[in-house]
Structures are given as C-alpha cells and as structure tokens.
C-alpha positions as a printed NumPy array, in Angstrom:
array([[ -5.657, -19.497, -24.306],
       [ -8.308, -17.773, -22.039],
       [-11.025, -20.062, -19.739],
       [-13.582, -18.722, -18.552],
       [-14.608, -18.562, -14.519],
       [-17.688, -20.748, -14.612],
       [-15.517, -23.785, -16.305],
       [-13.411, -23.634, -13.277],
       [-14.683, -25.785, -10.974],
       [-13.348, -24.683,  -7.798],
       [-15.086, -21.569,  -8.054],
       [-18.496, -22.81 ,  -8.828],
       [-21.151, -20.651,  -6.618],
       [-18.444, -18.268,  -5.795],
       [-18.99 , -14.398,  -5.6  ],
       [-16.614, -13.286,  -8.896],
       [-16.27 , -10.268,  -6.882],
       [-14.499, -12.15 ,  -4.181],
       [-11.849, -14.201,  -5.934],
       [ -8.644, -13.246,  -6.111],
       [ -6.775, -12.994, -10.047],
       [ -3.156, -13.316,  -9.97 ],
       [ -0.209, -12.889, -11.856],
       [  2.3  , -15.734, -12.48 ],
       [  4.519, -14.579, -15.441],
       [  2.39 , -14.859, -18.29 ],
       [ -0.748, -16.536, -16.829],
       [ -3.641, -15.415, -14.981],
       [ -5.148, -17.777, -11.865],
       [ -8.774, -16.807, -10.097],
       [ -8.625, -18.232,  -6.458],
       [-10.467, -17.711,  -3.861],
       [-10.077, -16.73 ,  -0.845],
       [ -9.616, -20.015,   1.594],
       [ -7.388, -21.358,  -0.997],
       [ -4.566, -17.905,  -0.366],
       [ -2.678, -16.963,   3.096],
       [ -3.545, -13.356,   3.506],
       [  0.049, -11.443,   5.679],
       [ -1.584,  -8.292,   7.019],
       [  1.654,  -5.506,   6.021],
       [  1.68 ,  -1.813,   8.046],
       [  0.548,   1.048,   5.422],
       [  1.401,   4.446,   5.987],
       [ -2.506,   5.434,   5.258],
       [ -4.343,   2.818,   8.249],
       [ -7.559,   3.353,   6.412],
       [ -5.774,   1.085,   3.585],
       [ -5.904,  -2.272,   4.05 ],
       [ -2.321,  -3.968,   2.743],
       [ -1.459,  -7.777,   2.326],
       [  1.051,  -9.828,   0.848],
       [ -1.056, -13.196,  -1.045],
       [  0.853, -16.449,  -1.062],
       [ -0.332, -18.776,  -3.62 ],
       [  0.166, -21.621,  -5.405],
       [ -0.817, -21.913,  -9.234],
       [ -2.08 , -25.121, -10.307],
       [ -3.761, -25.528, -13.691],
       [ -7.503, -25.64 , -12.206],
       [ -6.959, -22.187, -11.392],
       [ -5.529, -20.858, -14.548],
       [ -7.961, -18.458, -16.675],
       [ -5.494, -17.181, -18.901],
       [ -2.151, -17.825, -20.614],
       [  0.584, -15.824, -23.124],
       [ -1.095, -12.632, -24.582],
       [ -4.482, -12.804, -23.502],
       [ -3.101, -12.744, -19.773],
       [ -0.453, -10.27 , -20.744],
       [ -2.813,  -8.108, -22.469],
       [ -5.477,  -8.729, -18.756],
       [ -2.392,  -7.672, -16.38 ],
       [ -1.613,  -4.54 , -18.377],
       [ -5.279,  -3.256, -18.478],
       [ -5.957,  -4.152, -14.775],
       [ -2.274,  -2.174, -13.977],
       [ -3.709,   0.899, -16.076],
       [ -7.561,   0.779, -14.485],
       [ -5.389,   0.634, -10.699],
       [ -3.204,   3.866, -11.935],
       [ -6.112,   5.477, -13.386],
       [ -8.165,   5.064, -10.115],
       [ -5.882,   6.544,  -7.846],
       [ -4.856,   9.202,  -9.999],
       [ -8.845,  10.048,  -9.773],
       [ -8.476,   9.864,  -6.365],
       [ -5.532,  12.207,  -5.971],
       [ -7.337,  14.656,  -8.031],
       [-10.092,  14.518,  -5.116],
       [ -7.53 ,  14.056,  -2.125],
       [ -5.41 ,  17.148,  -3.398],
       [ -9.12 ,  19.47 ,  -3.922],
       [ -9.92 ,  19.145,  -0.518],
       [ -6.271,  19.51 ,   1.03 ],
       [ -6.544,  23.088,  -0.876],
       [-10.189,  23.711,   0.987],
       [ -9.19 ,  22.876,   4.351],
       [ -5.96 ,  24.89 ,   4.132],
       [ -7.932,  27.848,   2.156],
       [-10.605,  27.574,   5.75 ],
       [ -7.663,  28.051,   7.265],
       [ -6.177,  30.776,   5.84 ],
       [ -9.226,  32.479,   6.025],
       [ -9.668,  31.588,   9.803],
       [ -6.336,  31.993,  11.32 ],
       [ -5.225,  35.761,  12.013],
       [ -1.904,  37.147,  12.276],
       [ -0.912,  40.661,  13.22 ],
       [ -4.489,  41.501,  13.258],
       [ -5.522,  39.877,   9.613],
       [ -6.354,  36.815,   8.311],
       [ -3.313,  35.094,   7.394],
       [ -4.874,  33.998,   3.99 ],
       [ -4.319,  37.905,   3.071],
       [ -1.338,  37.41 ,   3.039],
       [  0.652,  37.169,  -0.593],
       [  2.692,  34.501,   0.033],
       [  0.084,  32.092,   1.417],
       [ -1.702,  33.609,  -1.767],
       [  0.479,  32.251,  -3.669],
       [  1.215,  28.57 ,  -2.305],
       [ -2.298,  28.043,  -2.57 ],
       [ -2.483,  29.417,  -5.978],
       [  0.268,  27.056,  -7.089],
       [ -1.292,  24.167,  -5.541],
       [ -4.645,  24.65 ,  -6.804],
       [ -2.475,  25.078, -10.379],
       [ -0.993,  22.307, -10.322],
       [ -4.667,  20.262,  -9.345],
       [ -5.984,  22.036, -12.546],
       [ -3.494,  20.673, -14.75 ],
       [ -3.445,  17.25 , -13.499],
       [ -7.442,  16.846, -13.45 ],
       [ -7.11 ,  17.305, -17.699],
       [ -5.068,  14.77 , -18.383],
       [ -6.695,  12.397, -16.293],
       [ -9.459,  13.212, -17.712],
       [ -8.126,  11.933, -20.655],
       [ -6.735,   8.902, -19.681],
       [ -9.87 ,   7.589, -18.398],
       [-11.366,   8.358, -22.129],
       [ -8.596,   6.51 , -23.131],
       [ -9.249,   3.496, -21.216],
       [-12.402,   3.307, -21.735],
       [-11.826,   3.496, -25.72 ],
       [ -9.414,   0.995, -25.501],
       [ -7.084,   4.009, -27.279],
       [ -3.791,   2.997, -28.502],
       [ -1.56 ,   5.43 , -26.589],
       [ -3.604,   4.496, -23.014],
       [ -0.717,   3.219, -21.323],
       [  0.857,   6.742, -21.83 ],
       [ -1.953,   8.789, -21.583],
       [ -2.679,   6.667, -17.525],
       [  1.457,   7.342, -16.684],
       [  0.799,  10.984, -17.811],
       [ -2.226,  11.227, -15.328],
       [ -0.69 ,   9.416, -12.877],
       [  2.358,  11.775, -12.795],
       [ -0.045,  14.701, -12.707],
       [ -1.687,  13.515, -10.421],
       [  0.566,  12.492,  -7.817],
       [  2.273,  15.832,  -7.65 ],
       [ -0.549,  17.884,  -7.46 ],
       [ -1.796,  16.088,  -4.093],
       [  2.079,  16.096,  -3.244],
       [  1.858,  20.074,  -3.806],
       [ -1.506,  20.579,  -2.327],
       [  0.341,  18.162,   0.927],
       [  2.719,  20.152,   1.572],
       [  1.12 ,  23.53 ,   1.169],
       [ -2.108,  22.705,   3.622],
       [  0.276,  21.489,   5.998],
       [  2.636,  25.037,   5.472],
       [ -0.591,  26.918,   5.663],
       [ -1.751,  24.899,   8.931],
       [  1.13 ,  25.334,  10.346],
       [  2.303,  23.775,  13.972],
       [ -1.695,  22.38 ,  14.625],
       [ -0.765,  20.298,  11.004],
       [  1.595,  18.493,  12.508],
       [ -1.039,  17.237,  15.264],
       [ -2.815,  13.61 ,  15.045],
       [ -5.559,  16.192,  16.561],
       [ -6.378,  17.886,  13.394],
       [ -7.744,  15.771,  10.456],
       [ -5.427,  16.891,   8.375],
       [ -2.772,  13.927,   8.865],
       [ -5.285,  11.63 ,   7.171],
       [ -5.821,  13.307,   3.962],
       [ -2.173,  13.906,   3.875],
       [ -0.876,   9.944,   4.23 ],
       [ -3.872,   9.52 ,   1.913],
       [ -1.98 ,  11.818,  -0.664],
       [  1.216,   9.904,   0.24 ],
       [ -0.235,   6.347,  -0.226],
       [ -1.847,   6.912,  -3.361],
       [  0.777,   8.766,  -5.174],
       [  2.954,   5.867,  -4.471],
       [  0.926,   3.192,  -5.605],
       [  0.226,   1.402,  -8.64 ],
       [  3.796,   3.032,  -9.802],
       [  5.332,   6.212,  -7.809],
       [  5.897,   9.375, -10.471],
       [  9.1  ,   8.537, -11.058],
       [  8.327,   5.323, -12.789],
       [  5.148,   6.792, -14.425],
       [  7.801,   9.512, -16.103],
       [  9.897,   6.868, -17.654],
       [  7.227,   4.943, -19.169],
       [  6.003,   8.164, -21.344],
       [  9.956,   8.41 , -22.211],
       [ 10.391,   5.096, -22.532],
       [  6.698,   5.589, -24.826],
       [  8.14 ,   8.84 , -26.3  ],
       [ 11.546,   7.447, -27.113],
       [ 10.551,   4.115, -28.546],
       [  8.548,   5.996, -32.188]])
C-alpha cells in the first residue's frame, strides 16, 4: 500500500524537501523534523554533516508498506551510491591536478620533480584508474534513470570504480606532495578525507564487489 504525503496530516504545509523518510523493515514513514532527535556523530570529512535519527513509527506517518517501500528503499540506496560515486569521479580529478601543479612546481636536483618517471607514472595510474571508473558510472546513472533491470549492478560496479580511483588518486597526490601533504596547512587534507568519506559511504567497495557477485552468481 503506498499514501501519499498530502493525506498525511501531520505534514500538511510542510516543505517535502524537509521531511525526513525512514526505513522501518518494510515500511516507509515521512516525519518531520520536530517530531525526530537529531545525535550530531564526528565524521572524518567536517564539511559532512553526520547524525544518528531516533524515531518512532506510528501509522500517521507511514507512506508506504511491503514492496512499494521495498522497491522506494532500494532506489533511494542506488540514487545515494550513484551520487557519491559522481562525486568521487570529481574528488579523484582534482586530487590528480593539484598533485600534477605540484609535480610541475616542486624541483629536485635541479628539475621539476614531475620529470621524473616514477612520479610519471603514479600519476598516470591514477588518472587510469579515474578514466575507467568515470565509464561505468556513466552508465549506471543511464541505468537509473531508465529504470534498467541490471541498475543495482551497474550502481555497485560504479561505486567500486569509483571509490578506488579517488583512493588511487589519494594516495598518489599525497606521495607526490610529499611531507607539506601531510600538513592541515595545505588544502590537500580536505579533498583527501573527502575521498575517504565518500568511498565509504552508501556501501564501502568491498560490499559493492559482492553485490555484482552475489548479481553475477545468482543467473
């Protein structure tokens, strides 16, 4: 069974942008906000803004129920993935600029260090890896927006991508920075927990791998 918002009536003349849809095994409730207790959590990235929601479902609030609601969750889980694998694909693009500035900035023995053929090649392997992940998420977001069949896969497979490219291009802008990378002086920390945060959200890689095999496996 699915309700729409406006017969609810404790949301009448709320902002639908405001309320709050949550999960409660296989039902949907829209509350809003005075009626949750918002626990402000750390986060490794501060520009992220964590809380755990304590709630209490009550059938005013309920907006969906069995399928339909299962059906909601999994699309809203898939649109979450697919956004932050879009923004890992822009997170791990400029990681690889600032570190290729770098390179071409910073001298060593008398040459730019970015002449150098092994920070060639880290950088090359970063920007690799970016240019295989930005494909496939690519095609997961045609995929959700089709409504295709295979989306769950397709948004695991971008995730995955995703999430180790801006891992890669992490670690190598922070190689090719070297000591000053380590600084909270130099910007970039932020893009770096950024890369962290993201990759870890809305499933880490790991879990993103087992769904395609678990996708793969199940034909």
């Amino acid at each position: 069974m699915t309700v729409g918002l406006d017969a609810l009536p404790h949301v009448a003349g709320a902002d639908v942008a405001a309320l709050l849809v949550l999960q409660r095994d296989d039902e949907l409730h829209a509350l809003t906000r005075a009626a949750v207790e918002l626990t402000r959590q750390p986060s490794l990235d501060g520009a992220r803004r964590l809380f755990t929601v304590t709630w209490q479902p009550a059938d005013g609030t309920r907006v969906a129920t069995g399928d339909d609601a299962i059906r909601a969750a999994a699309l809203a889980f898939d649109r979450g993935a697919l956004a932050a694998a879009a923004q890992l694909l822009g997170v791990a693009d400029r990681l690889i600029e600032m570190a290729a500035d770098h390179a071409r900035q910073r001298e060593q023995f008398g040459r730019p260090i970015g002449s150098f053929q092994a920070v060639k090649h880290h950088l090359a392997n970063a920007l690799l890896a970016l240019e295989f992940a930005r494909p496939v998420t690519y095609r997961a977001a045609f995929s959700v927006a089709t409504d295709d069949d295979e989306r769950a896969t397709h948004v695991s497979m971008a995730k995955a991508y995703a999430s180790d490219a801006a891992a890669l291009a992490a670690r190598t802008a922070l190689q090719v920075h070297g000591a000053i990378g380590y600084t909270w002086e130099h910007d970039l920390h932020l893009w770096m927990k950024r890369a962290w945060a993201l990759a870890a959200a809305w499933g880490d890689p790991s879990w993103h791998r087992a769904r395609v095999a678990d996708a793969l496996l199940s034909r």
